[in-house]
C-alpha positions as CSV (number, residue, x, y, z in Angstrom):
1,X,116.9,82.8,105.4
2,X,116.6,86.5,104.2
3,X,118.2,88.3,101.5
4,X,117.5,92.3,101.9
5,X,118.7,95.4,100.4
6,X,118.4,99.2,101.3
7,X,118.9,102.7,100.8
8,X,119.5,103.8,104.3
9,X,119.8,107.2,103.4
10,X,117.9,110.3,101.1
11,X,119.5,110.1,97.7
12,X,119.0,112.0,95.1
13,X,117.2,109.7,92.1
14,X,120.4,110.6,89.7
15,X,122.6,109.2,92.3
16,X,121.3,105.5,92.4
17,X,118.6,105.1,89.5
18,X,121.4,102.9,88.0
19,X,121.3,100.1,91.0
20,X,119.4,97.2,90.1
21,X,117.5,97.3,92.9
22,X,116.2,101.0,92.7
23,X,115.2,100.5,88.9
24,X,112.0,98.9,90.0
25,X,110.8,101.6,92.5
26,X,111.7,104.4,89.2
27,X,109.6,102.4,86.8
28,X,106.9,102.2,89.8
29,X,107.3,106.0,90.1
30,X,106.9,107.0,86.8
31,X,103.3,106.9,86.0
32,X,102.7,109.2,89.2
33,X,105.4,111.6,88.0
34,X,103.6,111.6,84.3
35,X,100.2,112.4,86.5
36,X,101.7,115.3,88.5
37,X,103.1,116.6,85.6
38,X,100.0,116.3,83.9
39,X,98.2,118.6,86.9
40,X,100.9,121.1,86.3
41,X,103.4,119.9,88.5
42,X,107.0,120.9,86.9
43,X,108.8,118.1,88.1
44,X,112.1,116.6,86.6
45,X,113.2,113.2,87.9
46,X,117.0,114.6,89.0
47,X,114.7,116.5,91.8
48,X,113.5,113.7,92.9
49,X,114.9,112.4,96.2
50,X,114.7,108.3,97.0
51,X,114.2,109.2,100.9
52,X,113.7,105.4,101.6
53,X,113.5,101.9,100.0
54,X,113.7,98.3,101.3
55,X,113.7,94.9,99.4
56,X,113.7,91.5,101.4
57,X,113.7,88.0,99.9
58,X,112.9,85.4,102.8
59,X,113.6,82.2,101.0
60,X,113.2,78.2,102.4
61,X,117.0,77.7,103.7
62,X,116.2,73.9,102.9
63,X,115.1,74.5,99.0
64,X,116.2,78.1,98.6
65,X,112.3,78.8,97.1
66,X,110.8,82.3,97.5
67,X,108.8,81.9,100.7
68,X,107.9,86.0,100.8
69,X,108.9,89.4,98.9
70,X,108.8,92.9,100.5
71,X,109.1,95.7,98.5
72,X,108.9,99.4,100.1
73,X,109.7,102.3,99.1
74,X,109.2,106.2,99.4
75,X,110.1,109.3,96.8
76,X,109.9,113.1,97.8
77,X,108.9,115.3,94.9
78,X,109.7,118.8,94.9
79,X,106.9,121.1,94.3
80,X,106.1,124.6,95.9
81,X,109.1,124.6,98.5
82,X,107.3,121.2,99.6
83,X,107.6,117.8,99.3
84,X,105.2,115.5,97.7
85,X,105.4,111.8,99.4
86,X,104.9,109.1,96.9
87,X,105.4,105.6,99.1
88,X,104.6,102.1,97.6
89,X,104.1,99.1,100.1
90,X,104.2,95.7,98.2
91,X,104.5,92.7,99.6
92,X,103.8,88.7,99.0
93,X,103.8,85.2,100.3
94,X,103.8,81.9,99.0
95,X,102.1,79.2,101.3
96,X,101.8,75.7,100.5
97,X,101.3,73.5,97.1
98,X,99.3,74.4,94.8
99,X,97.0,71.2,93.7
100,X,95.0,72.2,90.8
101,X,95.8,72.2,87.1
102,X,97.0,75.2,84.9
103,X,95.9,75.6,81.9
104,X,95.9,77.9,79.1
105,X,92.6,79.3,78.5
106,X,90.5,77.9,75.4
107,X,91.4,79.3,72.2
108,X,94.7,80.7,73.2
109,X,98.2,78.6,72.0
């Protein structure tokens, strides 16, 4: 079974930063915003456009456990009459049992 979310189209950050789903890819975006600015980049986050972003959740239909994540997402960043693309592609899968032990490291309660 999948679960998936998108932005199908360009919004402005302003416009959606407040969806649950698009908090993630601002908090992933705001260390490369700091670093532009940083190199003299005069950004603001309201110029920022979210041109894309897709989350999927494929989960056992039988258990309902996490069987894979996809998170992508891209940001357009104003600067110079330009845009700078910022695009994250994260994604994860859970295969069989684990059969080891976990355990917290010595010295550590």
């Amino acid at each position: 079974m999948r679960l998936q979310v998108r932005v199908a189209s360009p919004r402005k950050v302003p416009e959606v930063q407040d969806r649950a789903y698009v908090k993630s890819a601002v908090r992933e975006a705001e260390p490369v915003l700091d670093q532009l600015r940083g190199a003299g980049v005069a950004v603001d986050k309201s110029q920022v456009t979210l041109s894309r972003l897709t989350e999927t959740l494929t989960l056992d239909a039988r258990t309902g456990k996490v069987e894979a994540h996809a998170f992508r997402f891209a940001f357009l960043i104003p600067n110079g009459g330009q845009n700078i693309t910022y695009t994250q592609d994260v994604s994860e899968e859970n295969r069989g049992v684990f059969g080891g032990r976990i355990a917290l490291p010595p010295g550590v309660s």
